[in-house]
N, C-alpha and C positions, 0 to 999 in steps of 0.2 A: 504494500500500500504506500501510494505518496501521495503526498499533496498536491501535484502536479495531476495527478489522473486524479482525485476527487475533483479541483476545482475546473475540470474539463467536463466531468460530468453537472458540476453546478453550472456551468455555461449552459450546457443541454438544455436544463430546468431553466433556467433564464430566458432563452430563447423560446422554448413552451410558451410561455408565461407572457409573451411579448415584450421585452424585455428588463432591464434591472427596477423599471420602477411596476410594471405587472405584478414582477415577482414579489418586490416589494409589499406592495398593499395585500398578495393575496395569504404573504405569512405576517402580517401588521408589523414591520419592522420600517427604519429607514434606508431608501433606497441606497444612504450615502456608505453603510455597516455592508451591503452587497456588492458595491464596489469597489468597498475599501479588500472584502477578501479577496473578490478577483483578482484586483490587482496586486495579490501578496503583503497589504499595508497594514493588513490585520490577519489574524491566524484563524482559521476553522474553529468552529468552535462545536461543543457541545449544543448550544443551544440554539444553535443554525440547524443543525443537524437534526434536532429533534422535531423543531419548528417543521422543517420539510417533509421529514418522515411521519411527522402523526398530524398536523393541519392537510397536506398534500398528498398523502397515502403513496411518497417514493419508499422503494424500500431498502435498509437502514446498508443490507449485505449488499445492493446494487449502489446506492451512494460511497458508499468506503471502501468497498473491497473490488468492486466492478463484477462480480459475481451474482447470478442468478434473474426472478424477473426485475424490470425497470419498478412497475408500482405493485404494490400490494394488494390485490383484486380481490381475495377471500375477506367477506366481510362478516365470516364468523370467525376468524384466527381474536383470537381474546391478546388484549393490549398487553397483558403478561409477557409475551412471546415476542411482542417489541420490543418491549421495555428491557429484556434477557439479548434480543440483537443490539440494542443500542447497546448496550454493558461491552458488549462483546467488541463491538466496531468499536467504540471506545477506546477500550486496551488494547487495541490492534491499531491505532492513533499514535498511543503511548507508547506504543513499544517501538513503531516506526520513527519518533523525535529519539527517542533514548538512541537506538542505531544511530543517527547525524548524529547526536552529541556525541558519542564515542568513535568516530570517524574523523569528528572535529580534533575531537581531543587529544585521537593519536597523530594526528596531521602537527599539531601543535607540539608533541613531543617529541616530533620527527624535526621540526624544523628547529627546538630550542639545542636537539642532540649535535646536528648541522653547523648552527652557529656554537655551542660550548668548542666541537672542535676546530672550524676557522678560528677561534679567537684564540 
């Protein structure tokens, strides 16, 4: 999972929607919080995510993970069973930033090793 393929598939929805401000009014947020995440100036959030998958009926494995249907059609699947994908797609969030940070971090160890020994 990255962030780069979720906020591809939030374009998708955006463009549905007829664009950032459709999207906007139809999850009651400000237009300016939709394109601050497109544009990477704000980070995905939990509560973007929820707002789409339970106001919008997308679903939570097809927004995070790019797996399975696009919306959620069974309209007897009990909100439990969202609530348990969102958890999921969540930690699978977290666990994909923790990866960068430790990417980062050995980048940064690599380059303080580099310069201890040029100096």
């Amino acid at each position: 999972m990255s962030d780069d393929a979720v906020i591809k598939r939030l374009k998708v929805i955006v463009k549905e929607h007829g664009g950032q401000l459709g999207l906007a009014k139809a999850i009651e947020v400000d237009q300016g919080f939709i394109s601050k995440v497109i544009n990477r100036k704000q980070e995905i959030s939990y509560y973007l995510i929820r707002k789409l998958c339970f106001q919008l009926k997308y679903s939570p494995e097809w927004l995070i993970l790019g797996s399975g249907e696009k919306k959620v059609t069974k309209t007897e699947s009990p909100k439990l069973i969202t609530e348990i994908q969102m958890l999921r797609t969540e930690v699978d969030i977290l666990h994909a930033r923790m990866k960068t940070y430790e990417i980062q971090l050995n980048e940064m160890r690599r380059q303080d090793e580099q310069h201890t020994k040029a100096g």
